[in-house]
N, C-alpha and C positions, 0 to 999 in steps of 0.2 A: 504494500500500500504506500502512494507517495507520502511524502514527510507531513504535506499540510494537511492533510488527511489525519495522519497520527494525531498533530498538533491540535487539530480542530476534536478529537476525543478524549487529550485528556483534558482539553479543557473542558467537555463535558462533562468527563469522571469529577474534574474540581467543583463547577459548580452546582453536581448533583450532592457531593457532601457537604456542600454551604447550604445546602436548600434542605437535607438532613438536620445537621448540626440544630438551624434556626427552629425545625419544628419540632425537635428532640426540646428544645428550650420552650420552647410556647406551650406543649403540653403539659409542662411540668408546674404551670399556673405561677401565680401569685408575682415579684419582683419582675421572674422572667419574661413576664407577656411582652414587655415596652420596648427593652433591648430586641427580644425576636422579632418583634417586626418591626424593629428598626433596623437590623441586619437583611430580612427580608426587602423592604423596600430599596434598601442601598444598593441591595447586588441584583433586583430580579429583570432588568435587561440582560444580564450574563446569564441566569439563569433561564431565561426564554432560550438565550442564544444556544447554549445546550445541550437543551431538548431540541432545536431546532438540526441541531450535527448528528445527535442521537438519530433523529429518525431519520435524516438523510441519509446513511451509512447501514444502518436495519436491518436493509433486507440480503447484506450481500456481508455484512461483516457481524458476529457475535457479540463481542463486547459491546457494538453498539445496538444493536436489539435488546441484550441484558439492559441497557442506562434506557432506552426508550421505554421498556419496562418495566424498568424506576422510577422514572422522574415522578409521575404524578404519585405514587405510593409513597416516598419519601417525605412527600410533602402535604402530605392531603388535607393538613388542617390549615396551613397558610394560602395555600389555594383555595379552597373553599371558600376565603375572607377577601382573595384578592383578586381571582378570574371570572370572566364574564363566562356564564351558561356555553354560549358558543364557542367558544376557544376549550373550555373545560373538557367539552366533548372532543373535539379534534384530539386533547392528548389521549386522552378514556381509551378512547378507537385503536388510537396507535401505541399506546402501553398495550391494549387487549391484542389487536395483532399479533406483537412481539412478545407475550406471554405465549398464546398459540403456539407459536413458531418455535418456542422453546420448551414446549410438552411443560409448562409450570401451572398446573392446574390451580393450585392455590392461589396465585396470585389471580390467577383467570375469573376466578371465585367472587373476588374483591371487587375487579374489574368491572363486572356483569352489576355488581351493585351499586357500584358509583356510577355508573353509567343512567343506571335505573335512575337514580337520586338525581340526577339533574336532569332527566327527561319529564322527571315529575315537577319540579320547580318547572318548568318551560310550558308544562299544563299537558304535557304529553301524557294522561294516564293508560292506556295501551301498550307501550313502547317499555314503560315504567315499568309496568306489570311482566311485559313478557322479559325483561333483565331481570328482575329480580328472581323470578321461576328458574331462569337459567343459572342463576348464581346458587339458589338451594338445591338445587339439582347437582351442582358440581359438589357443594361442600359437604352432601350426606355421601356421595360416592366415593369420597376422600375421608371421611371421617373427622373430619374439623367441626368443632361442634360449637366453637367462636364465629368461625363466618355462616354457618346455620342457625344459630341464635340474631345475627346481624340481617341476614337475607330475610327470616321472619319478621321482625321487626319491620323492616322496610315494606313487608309485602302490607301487613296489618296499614300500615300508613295509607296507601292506595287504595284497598276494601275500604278505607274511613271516605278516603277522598269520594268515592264514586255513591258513598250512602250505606255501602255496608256495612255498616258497626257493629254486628255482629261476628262475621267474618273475620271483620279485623281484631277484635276482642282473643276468637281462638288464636290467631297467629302471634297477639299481645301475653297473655297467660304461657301459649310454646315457648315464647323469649324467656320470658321472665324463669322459668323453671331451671332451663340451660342455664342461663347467668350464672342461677345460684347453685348450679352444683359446680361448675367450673371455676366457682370463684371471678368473678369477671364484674368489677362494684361501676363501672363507668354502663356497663351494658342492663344490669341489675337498674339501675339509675334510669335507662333510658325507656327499658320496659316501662317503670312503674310510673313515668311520664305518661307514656303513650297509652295505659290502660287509665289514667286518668282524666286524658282528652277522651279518651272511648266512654266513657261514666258521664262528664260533660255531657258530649255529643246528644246522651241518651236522656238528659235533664235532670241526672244524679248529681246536684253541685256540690253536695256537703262531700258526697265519696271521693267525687275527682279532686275537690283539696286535701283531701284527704293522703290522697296516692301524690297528687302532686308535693306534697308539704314532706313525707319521706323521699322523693327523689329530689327535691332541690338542700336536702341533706349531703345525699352519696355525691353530690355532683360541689359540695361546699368541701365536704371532707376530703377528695380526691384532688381540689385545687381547678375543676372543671369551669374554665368561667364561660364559654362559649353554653358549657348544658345549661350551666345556671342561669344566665340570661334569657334564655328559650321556656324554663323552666315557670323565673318571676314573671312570664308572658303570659302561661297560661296559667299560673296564681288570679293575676289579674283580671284574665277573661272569666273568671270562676266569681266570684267576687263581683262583677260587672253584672254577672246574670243573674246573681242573687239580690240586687241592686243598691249593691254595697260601692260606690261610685268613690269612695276618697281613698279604700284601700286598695282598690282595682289600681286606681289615678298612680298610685306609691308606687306598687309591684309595675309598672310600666313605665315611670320613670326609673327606676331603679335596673329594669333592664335595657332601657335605653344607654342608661349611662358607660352600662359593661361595655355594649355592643359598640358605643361609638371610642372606647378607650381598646375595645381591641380590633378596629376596624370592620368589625364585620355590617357590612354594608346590607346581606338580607335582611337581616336582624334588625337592623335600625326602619328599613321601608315597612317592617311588622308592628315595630313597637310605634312607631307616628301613626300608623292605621290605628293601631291598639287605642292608643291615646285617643285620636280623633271621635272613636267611638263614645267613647267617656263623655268626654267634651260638650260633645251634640246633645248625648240626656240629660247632661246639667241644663241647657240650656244655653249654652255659650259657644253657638252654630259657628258662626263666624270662625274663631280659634280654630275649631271642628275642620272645617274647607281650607283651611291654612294646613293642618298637618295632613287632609286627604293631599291636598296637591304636591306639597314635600314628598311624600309618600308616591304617588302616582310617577313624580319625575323617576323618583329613583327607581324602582321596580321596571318603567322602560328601559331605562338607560341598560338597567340588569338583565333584561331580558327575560323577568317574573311576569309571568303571562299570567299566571294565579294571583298574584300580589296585583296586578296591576284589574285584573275581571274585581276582584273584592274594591280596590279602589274607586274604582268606576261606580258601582253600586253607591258607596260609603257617600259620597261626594252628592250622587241624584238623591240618596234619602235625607240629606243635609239642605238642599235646593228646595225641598221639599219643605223641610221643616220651616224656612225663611217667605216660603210662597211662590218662588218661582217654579211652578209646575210643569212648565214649558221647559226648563231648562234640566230640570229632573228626570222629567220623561226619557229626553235623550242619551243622558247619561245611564241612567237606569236601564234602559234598552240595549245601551252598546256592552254594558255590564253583563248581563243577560245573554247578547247571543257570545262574547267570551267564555260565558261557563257552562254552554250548553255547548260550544265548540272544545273544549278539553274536556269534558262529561265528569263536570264537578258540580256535583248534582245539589250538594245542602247549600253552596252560593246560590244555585237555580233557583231555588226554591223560595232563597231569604228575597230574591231581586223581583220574581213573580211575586211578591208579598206589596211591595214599596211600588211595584207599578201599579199593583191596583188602587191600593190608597188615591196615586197619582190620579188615575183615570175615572173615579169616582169621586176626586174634586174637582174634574172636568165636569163631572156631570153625568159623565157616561157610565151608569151605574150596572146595566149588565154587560156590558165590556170586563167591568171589575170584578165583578160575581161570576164572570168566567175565569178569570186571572187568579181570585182566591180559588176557585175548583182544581188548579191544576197545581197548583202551591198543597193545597192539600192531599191530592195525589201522591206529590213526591213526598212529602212528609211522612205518610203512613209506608211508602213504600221501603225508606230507608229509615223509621223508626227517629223521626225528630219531634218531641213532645212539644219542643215551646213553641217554635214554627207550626206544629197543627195549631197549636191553641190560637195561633197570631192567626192563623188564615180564618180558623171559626169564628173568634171575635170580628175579623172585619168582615165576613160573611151575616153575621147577625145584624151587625150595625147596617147593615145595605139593606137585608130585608126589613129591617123597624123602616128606614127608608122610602120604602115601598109599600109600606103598611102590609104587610105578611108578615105579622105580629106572635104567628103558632110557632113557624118557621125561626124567627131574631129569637124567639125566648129556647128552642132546643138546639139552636148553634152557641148560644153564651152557655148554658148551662154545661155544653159539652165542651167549652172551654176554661169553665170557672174548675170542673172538677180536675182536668188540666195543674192548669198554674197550684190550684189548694196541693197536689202532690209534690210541685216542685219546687212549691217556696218562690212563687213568681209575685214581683210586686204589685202587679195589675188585680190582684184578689178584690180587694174592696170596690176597686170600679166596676167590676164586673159585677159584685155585689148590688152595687145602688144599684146599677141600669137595670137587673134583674125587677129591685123591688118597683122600680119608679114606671118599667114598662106592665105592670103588673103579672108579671109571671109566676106560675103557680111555682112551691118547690119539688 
């Protein structure tokens, strides 16, 4: 091989152990995060350059197949903070390649899951799904029972994404069990997250703080601050739906703060949504459309095709709240065909909710009363208690409307017994309108 060729791999080999080194440091939490990715930021044009000799050389020489093969695995947690969805993939591809081509099935394992993992950020759940299948499929064939606890984990995330909560619950409990016989507190940690958003999901809020409130433990004790910021995310939304709004507000600033001191850039377009959300029920809309739009920019820029379909929404029910109906509608629309084009179905359903509202203070009130129909569809189909109750209340409130008064009194009641289960704070309203429309009990 000529010299410059040589020259151009070990400079690969170098800057594949600088991009080591840095994430060997950044996992180990605490002092170290700020040096790592300040080493990280200083070197990672070298580090591109790299990977760039790595996989130019790949297919015809070995040592550089092995560094193509590495690069992204060495470093997987400063990339995940610092690459754009599209480039992330380009390396995924060409690590997964050059693992192939070197019969290293384990890493291949990894590979098929990261890949999953940002197909699914990008709203790809199809593509998501079928990586991660092929990632537990590798790791039970091999008998690694770390990247089988990992690949389950990831699949339950997808079942959640598309409405299955169920589904994903058993893939969440599989994780969880693995963890803890292997000993493995960062994965332990991430189960009892992810069964926590699944209890959520199901309008279990007391449980999912529950589970979340032990994993944002494992993830304290281990020096995890990227889980634990993810973690005070969904404390927050827990807490929010209980309509606990100033401890919500805390746990959302508190992982905003993580995420913007350790760069992580998804984190921060979650946590401004997070917030935004808050905001808006206080009443303090305005604030609200400030942090959707921070939010919105970011999530394009990232190429969060999910981040940005929830943004879209978050912003029209906000427009809404202020009166601009017209301007709601739109947004709420484009929100809408976004999460019916990645088939993320509990968005579906929250944005079919917010445009009926919309369309029935147009006026157009069996427009809406169609819009709650399909909203309630998908609710019952993927088991979302508060979102049904959301589509019967505005389903009631249409036909008092319309004076079909039998009709308004057995859509609320079938939403008051709703919320009475899940500790929702619309109880009382739905209370009065019961007695004031005179509805038997």
């Amino acid at each position: 091989m000529p010299s410059l060729h040589s020259a151009q791999l070990r400079h690969a080999v170098h800057f594949k152990d600088i991009l080591l080194a840095a994430d060997q440091s950044f996992a180990q939490g605490g002092e170290s995060v700020d040096s790592a990715l300040a080493q990280f930021d200083q070197e990672w044009p070298n580090i591109r350059l790299g990977q760039d000799y790595a996989l130019r050389y790949a297919s015809f020489n070995e040592t550089a197949a092995q560094l193509s093969a590495d690069y992204p695995g060495v470093g997987a947690n400063l990339l995940h903070l610092r690459q754009s969805s599209s480039e992330r993939i380009g390396w995924i591809e060409s690590a997964l390649t050059a693992a192939q081509r070197l019969g290293q099935r384990a890493t291949e394992s990894v590979y098929w899951s990261n890949l999953g993992l940002t197909h699914y950020t990008q709203g790809d759940l199809r593509r998501a799904l079928d990586c991660f299948e092929q990632a537990l499929a590798i790791a039970r064939e091999i008998s690694d029972r770390l990247r089988e606890a990992n690949a389950l984990g990831n699949l339950g995330v997808v079942y959640a994404g598309t409405g299955d909560v169920r589904q994903a619950m058993t893939r969440y409990e599989q994780q969880l069990a693995i963890t803890r016989e292997i000993g493995d507190r960062r994965g332990e940690g991430n189960a009892l997250g992810n069964l926590g958003s699944a209890y959520a999901d199901l309008g279990e809020f007391r449980k999912a703080i529950d589970y979340h409130e032990k994993c944002l433990q494992i993830h304290r004790d281990i020096g995890d601050r990227l889980g634990e910021s993810n973690t005070l995310g969904n404390l927050g939304n827990a807490y929010y739906s209980l309509g606990q709004f100033a401890p919500a507000i805390g746990y959302h600033e508190q992982a905003l703060s993580i995420d913007r001191a350790i760069g992580n850039q998804w984190g921060i377009g979650s946590d401004l949504s997070n917030l935004g959300i808050a905001y808006k029920d206080l009443g303090d809309t305005l604030q609200a459309i400030d942090y959707y739009q921070q939010a919105l920019a970011l999530d394009r820029e990232l190429g969060n095709v999910l981040g940005e379909a929830g943004d879209l929404v978050n912003r029209g029910n906000a427009y809404l709240a202020l009166g601009d109906v017209a301007q709601a509608i739109q947004l709420l629309e484009q929100g809408l065909l976004l999460a019916r084009a990645v088939g993320e179905r509990r968005l579906e359903n929250i944005a079919l909710g917010n445009l009926a509202e919309a369309r029935a203070r147009q006026g157009d009130l069996e427009q809406a009363l169609d819009l709650y129909q399909q909203q309630l569809t998908i609710t019952r189909e993927i088991e979302d208690p508060r979102n049904e109750a959301d589509a019967l209340w505005g389903r009631s409130r249409l036909f008092y409307q319309l004076g079909r008064q039998v009709q308004a009194c057995e859509q609320a009641q079938l939403a008051l017994q709703i919320w009475e289960k899940i500790e929702d704070r619309r109880v009382a309203e739905v209370r009065w309108s019961l007695a004031s429309w005179n509805c038997s009990a």
